[in-house]
MDTraj code that builds the backbone (N, CA, C; nanometers):
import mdtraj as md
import numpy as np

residues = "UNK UNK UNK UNK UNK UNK UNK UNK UNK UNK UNK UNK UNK UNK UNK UNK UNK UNK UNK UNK UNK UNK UNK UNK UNK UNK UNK UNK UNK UNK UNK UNK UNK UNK UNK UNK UNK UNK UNK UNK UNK UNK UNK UNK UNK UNK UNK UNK UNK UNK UNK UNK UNK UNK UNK UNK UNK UNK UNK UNK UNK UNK UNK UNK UNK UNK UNK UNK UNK UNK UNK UNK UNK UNK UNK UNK UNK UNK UNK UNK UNK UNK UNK UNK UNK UNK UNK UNK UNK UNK UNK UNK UNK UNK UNK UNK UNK UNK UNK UNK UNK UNK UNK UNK UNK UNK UNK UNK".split()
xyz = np.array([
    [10.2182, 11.3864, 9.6786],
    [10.0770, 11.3534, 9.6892],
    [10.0491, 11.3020, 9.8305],
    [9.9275, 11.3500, 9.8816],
    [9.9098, 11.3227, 10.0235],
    [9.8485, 11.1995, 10.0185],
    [9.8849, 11.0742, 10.1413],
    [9.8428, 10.9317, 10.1239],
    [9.6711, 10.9835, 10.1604],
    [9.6186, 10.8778, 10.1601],
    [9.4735, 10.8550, 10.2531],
    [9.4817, 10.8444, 10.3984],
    [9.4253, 10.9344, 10.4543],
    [9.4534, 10.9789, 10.5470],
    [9.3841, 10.7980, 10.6688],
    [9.5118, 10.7865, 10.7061],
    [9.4633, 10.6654, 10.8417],
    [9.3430, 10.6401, 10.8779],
    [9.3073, 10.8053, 10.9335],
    [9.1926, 10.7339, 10.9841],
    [9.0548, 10.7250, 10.8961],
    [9.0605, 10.7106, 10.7693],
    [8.9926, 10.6995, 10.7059],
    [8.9550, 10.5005, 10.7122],
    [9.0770, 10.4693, 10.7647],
    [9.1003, 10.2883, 10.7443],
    [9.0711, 10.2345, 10.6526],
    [9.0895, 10.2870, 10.5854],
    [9.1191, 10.2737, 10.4093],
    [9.2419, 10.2589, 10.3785],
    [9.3133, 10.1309, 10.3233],
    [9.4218, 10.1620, 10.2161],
    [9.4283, 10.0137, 10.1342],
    [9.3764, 10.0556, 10.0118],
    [9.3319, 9.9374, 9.9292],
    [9.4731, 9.8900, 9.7930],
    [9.4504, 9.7839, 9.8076],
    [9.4862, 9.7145, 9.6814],
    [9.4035, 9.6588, 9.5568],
    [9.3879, 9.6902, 9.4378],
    [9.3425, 9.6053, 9.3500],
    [9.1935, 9.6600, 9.3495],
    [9.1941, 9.8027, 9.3398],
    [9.0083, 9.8735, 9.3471],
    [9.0379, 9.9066, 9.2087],
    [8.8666, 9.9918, 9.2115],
    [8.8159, 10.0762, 9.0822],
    [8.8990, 10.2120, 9.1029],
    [8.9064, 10.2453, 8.9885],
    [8.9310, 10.4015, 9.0147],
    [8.8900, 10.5055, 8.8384],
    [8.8789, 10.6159, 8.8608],
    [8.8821, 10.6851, 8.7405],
    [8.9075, 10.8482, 8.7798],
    [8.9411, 10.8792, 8.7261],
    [8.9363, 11.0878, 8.6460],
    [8.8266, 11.1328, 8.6329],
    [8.7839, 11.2164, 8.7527],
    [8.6640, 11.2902, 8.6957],
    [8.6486, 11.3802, 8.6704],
    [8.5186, 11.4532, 8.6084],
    [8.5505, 11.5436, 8.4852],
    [8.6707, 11.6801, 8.5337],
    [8.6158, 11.6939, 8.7031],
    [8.6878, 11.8232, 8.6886],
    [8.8313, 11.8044, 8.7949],
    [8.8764, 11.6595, 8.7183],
    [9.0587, 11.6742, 8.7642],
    [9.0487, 11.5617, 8.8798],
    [8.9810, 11.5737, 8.9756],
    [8.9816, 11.4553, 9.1026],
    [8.9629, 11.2971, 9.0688],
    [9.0599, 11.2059, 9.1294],
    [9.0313, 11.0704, 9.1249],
    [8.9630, 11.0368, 9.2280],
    [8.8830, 10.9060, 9.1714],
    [8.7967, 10.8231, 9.2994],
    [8.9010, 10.6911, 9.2404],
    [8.8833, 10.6605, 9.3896],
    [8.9285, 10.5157, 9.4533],
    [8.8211, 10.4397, 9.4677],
    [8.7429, 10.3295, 9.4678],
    [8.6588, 10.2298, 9.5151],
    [8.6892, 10.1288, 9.5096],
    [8.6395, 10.0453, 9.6613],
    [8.6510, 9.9088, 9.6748],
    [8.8138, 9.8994, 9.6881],
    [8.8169, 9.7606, 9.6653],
    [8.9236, 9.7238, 9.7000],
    [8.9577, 9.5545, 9.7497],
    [9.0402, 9.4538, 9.7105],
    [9.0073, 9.3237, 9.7125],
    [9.0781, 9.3292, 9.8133],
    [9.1776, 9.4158, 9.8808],
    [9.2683, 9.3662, 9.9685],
    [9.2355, 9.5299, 10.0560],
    [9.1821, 9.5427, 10.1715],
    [9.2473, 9.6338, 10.3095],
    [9.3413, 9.6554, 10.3698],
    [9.4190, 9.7093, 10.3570],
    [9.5421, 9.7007, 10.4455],
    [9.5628, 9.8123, 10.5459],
    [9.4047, 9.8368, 10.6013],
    [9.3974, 9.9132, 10.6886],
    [9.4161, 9.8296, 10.8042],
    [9.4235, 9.8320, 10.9343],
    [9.4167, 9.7691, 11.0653],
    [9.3271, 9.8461, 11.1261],
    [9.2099, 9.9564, 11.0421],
    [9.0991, 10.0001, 11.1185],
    [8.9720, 9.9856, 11.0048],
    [8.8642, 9.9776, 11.0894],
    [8.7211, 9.9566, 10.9782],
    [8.6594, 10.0278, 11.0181],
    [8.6583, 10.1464, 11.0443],
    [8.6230, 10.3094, 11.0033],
    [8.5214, 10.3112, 10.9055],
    [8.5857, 10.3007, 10.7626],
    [8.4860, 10.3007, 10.6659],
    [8.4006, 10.2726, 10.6284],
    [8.3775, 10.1212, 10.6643],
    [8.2762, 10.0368, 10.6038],
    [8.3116, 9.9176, 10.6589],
    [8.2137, 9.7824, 10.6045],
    [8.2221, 9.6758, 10.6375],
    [8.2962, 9.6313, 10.5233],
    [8.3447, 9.4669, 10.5978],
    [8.4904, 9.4294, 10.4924],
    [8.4536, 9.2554, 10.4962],
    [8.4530, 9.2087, 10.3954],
    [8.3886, 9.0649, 10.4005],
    [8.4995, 8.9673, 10.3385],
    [8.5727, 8.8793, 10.3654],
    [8.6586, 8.8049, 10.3025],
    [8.7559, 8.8975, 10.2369],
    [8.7840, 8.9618, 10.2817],
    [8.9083, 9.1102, 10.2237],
    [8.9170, 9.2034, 10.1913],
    [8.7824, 9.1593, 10.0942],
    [8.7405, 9.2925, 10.0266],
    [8.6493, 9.4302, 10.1206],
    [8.6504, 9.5222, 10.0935],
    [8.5990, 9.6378, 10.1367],
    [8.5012, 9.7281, 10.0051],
    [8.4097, 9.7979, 10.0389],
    [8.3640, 9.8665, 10.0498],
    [8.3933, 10.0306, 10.0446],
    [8.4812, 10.0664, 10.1072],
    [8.5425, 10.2016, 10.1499],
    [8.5637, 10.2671, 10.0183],
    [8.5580, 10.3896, 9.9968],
    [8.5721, 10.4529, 9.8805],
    [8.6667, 10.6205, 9.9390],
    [8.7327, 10.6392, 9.7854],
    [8.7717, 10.7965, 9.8697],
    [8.8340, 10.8686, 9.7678],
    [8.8257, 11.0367, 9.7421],
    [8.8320, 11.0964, 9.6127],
    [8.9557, 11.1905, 9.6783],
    [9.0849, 11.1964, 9.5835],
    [9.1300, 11.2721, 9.5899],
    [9.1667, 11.3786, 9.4818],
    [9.2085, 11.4901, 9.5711],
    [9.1816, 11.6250, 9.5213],
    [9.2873, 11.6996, 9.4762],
    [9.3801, 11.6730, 9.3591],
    [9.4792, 11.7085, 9.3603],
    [9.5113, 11.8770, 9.3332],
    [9.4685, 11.9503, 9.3670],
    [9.4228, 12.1128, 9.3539],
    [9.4579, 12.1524, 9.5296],
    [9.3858, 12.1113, 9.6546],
    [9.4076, 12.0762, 9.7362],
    [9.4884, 11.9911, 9.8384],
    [9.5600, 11.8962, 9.7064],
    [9.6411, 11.7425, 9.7873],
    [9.5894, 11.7478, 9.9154],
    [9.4338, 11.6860, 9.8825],
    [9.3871, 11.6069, 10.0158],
    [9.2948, 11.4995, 9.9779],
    [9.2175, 11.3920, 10.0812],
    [9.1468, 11.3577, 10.0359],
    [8.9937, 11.3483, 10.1147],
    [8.8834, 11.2927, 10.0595],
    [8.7433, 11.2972, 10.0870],
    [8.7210, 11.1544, 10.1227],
    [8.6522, 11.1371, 10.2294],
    [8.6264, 10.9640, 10.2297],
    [8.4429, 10.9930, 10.1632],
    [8.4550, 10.8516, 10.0623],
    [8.3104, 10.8476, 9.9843],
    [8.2408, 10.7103, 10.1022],
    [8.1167, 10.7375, 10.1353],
    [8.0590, 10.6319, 10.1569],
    [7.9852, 10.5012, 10.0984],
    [7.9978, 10.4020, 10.1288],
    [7.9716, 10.3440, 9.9945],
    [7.7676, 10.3234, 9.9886],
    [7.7524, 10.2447, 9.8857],
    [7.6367, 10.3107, 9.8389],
    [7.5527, 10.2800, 9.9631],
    [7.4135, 10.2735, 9.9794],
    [7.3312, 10.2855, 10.0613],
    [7.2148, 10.1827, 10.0112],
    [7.2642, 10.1607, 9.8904],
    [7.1262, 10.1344, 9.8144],
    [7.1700, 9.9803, 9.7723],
    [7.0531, 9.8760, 9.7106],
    [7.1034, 9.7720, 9.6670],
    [7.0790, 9.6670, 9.7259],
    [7.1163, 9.5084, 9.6913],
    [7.0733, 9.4061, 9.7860],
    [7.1218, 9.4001, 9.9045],
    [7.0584, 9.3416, 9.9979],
    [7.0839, 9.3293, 10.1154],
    [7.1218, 9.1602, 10.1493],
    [7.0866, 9.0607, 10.0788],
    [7.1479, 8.9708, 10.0641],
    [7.2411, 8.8967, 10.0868],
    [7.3443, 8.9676, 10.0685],
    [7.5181, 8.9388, 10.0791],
    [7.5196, 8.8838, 10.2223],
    [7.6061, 8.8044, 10.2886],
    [7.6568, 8.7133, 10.3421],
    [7.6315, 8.8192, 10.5169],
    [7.6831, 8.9411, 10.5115],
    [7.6670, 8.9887, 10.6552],
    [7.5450, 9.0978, 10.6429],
    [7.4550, 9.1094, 10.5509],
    [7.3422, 9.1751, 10.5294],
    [7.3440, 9.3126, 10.4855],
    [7.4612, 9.3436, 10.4614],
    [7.4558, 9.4633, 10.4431],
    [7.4717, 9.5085, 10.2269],
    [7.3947, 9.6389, 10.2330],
    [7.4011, 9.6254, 10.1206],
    [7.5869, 9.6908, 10.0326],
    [7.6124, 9.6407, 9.9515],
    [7.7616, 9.6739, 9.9012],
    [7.8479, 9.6387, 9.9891],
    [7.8431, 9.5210, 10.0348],
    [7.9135, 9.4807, 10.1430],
    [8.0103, 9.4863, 10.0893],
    [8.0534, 9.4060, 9.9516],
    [8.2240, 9.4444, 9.8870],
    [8.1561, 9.4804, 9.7601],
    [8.2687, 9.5647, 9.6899],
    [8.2953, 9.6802, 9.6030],
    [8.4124, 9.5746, 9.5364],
    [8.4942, 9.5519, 9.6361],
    [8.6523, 9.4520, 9.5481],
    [8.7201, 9.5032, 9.4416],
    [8.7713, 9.4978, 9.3552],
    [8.8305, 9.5327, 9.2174],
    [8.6898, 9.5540, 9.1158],
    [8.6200, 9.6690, 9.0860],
    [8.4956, 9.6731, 8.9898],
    [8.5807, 9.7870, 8.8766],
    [8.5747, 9.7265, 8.7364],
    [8.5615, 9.7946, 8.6151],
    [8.4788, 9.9057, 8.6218],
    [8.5554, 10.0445, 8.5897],
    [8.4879, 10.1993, 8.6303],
    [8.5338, 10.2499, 8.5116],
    [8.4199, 10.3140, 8.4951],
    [8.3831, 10.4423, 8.3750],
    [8.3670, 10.5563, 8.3697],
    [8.3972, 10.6691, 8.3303],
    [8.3153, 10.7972, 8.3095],
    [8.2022, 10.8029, 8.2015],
    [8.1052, 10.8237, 8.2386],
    [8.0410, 10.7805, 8.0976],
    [8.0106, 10.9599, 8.0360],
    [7.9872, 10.9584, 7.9033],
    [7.9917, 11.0783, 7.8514],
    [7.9013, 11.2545, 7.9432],
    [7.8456, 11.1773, 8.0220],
    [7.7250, 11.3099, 8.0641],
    [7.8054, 11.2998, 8.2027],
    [7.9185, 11.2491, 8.2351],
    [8.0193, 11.2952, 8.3728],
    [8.0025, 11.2297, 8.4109],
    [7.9386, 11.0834, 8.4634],
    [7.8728, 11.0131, 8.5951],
    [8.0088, 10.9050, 8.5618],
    [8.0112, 10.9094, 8.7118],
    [8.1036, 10.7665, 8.7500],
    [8.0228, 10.6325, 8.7221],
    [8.0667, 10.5346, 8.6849],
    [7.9856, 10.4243, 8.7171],
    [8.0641, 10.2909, 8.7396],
    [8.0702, 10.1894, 8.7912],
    [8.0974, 10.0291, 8.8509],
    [8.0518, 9.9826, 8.8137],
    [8.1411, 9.8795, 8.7518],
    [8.1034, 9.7737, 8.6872],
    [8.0876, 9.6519, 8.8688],
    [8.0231, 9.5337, 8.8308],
    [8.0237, 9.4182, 8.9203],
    [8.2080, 9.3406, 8.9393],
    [8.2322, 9.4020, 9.0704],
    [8.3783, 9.3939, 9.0997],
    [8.4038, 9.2432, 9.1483],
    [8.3003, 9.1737, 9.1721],
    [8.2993, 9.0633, 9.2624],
    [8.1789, 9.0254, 9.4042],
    [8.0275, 9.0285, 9.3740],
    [7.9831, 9.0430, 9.4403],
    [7.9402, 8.9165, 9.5347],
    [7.9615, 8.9163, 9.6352],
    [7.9297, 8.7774, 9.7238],
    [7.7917, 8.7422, 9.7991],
    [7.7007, 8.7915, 9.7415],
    [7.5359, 8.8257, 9.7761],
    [7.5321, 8.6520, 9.7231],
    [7.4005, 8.5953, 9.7649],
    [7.3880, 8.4902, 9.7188],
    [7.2515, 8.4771, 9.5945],
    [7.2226, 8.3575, 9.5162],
    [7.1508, 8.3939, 9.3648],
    [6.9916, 8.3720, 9.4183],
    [6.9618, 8.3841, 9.5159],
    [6.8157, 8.3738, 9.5463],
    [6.7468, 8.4686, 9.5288],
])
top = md.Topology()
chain = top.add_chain()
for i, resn in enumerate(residues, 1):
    res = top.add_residue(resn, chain, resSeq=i)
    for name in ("N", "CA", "C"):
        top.add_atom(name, md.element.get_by_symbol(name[0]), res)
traj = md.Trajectory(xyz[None], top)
């Protein structure tokens, strides 16, 4: 199996992940980076953001961006600033979905 490719600066510990319908895993988030590049995304107290699907038909992988959408709140303003370890689903009609992995936005 091919790793995640470097320069993606992605390589997580302790993310979401699941099987989707047609064979490929997603990776998301992640409480720990153990990249030494931030390529992907922004990374706040450890956690990251960075997401990435691999393709085992191909043995390669896709870097996912993380969402776009959402509060802006969180501590360096950005929205999905961490992703961290989030509870993931397939839900019956195919869709991926995240559960709240650890979000550090504040309650205002």
């Amino acid at each position: 199996m091919a790793p995640i490719p470097p320069s993606f600066g992605y390589n997580p510990l302790f993310f979401g992940s699941a099987v989707l319908p047609d064979g490929r895993v997603i990776v998301e988030g992640g409480e720990y980076n153990f990249s030494s590049l931030t390529t992907c995304s922004a990374t706040y107290g450890g956690n990251t953001n960075c997401g990435a699907i691999y393709d085992p038909v191909a043995d390669s992988w896709t870097a996912v961006p993380p969402p776009s959408f959402g509060d802006t709140r969180a501590p360096n303003g950005i929205a999905w600033c961490v992703i961290s370890e989030p509870p993931s689903v397939i839900l019956p009609d195919g869709s991926f979905m995240m559960g709240d992995g650890g979000y550090l936005g504040n309650s205002n």
